[in-house]
N, C-alpha and C positions, 0 to 999 in steps of 0.2 A: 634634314629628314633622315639621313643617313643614321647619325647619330643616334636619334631617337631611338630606329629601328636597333640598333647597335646595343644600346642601352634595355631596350625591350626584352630581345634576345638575350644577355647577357642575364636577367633577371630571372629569363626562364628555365634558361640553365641552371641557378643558384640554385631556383626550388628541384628542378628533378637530381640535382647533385645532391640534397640535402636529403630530399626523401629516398636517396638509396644509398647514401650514409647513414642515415637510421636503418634502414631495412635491415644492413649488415649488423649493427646496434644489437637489432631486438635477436638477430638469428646467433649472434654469439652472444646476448645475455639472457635471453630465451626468458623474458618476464611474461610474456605469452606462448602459447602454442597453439598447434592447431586441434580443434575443440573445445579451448576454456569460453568461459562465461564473460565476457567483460563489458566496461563501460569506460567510452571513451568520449568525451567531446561533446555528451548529450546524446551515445550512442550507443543503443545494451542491445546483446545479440552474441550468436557464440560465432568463434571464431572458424573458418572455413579455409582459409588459404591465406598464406602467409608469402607475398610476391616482393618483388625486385625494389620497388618502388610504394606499393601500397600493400594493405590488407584488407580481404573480404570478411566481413562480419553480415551474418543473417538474423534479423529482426524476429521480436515473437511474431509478429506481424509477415513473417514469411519475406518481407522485404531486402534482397542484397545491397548492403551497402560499401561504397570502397572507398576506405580512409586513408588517406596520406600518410606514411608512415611517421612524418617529422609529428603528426598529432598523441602520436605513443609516447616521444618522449621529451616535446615541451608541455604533457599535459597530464595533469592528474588520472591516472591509470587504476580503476576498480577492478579484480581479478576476484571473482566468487571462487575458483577452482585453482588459483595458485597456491602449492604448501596444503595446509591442510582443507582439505573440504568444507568441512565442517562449520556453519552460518547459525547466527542468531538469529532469531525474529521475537520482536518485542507485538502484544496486541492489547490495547488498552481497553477497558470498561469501564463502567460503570454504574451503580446499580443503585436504588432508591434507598431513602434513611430509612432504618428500621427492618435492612435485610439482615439474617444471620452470616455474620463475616465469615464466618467457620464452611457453612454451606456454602456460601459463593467460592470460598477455597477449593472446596474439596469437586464444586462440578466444573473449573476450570480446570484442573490438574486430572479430570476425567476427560473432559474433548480432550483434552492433548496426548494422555498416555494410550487412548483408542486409537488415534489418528495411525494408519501402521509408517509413515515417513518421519516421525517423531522419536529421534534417539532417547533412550535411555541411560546414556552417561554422555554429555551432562544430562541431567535428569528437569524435566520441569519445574518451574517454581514460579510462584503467584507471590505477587507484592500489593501490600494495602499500601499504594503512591499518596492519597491524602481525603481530606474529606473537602469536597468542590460546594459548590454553591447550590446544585443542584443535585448531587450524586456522592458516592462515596465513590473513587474511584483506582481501580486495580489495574495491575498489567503481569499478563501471562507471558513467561520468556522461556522459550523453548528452543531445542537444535536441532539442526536436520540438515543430512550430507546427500538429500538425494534430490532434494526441493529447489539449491540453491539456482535448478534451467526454469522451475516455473514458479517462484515466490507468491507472483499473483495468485493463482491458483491452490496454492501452499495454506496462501491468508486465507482468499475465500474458505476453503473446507475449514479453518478451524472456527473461522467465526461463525459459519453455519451450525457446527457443533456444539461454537460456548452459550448461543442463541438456546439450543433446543437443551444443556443440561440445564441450564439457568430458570427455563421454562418446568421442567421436571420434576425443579426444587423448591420451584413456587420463588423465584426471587424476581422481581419485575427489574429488568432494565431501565434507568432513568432517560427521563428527558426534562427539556426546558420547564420552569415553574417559574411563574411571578407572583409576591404577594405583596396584595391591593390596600395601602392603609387608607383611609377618608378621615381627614380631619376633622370638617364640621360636616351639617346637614346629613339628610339621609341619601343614600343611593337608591334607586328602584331596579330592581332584577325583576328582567320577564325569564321563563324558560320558551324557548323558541318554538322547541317541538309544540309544545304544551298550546301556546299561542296559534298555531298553522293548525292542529288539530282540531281547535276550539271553533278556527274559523269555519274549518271545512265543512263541519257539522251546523255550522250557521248557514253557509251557503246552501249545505242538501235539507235542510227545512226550509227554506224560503222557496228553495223548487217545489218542495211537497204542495205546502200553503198553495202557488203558483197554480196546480192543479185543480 
């Protein structure tokens, strides 16, 4: 039983030896500070405090979390805010055959140079990625040094805005389409509305008659 205990203890020491052998790690290679942006472990939220043994990072979600510090550096470390600020964000579309390619250019590259968190060097740019099965389909890439604490937010508003230049310019957004071949025989098509209507109006003359 000794042992055990012995051995227990002994394991639990490693780890708090370990995570304040990192601590000192990150405070002399300083790959974080306090206030970056990062992602650790399955864990984004800016950084709050930088301690002995752990670190606090606060969730968009307002939630404090405290990491072990050994997870900084047995693990892949996302820093939005180390070096240069400055973040891409890719947002793909797609738009029905037979839109003007030229228009869908020019109203992507309009949400984005409105947007006022959207740099101008690098400058926007719209790429025709390929023609899809359903859609012709594009992606706007654009930079921004002040988005990279709310990207969610960042996307929402641009997509909101490629939504409403795209509507502007008469270009319809695609969706799904199947097309129906019939080999032999005939197929019969009802219109549904057309059918419920037809009825209804049968039903309110039977009430008439009724009378």
């Amino acid at each position: 039983f000794a042992g055990a205990v012995g051995v227990g203890v002994g394991f639990g020491l490693q780890n708090i030896a370990s995570n304040f052998i990192s601590g000192l790690v990150i405070l002399a290679e300083r790959p974080i500070t306090v206030g970056d942006r990062v992602e650790v472990a399955g864990i984004a939220g800016q950084v709050q405090h930088i301690r002995a043994r752990s670190t606090v990072i606060v969730t968009n979600d307002n939630i404090t979390m405290i990491v072990p510090n050994t997870k900084f550096i047995d693990s892949p470390v996302t820093n939005w805010t180390y070096g240069d600020p400055r973040v891409r964000f890719r947002l793909p579309v797609g738009v029905a055959y037979g839109s003007d390619v030229n228009k869908v250019r020019q109203a992507l590259l309009a949400a984005a140079s409105e947007n006022a968190n959207t740099l101008k060097d690098p400058a926007p740019s719209v790429f025709l990625e390929k023609f899809g099965e359903n859609s012709i389909d594009f992606e706007l890439v654009v930079w921004s040094s002040e988005m990279s604490y709310r990207p969610r937010r960042y996307r929402s508003d641009l997509n909101f805005a490629m939504e409403q230049k795209l509507r502007e310019a008469g270009i319809e957004i695609a969706f799904p389409q199947r097309d129906l071949h019939i080999r032999s025989g005939v197929l019969k098509v009802q219109n549904v509305d057309a059918a419920n209507r037809s009825a209804s109006r049968t039903d309110s003359s039977r009430g008439e008659n009724a009378r």
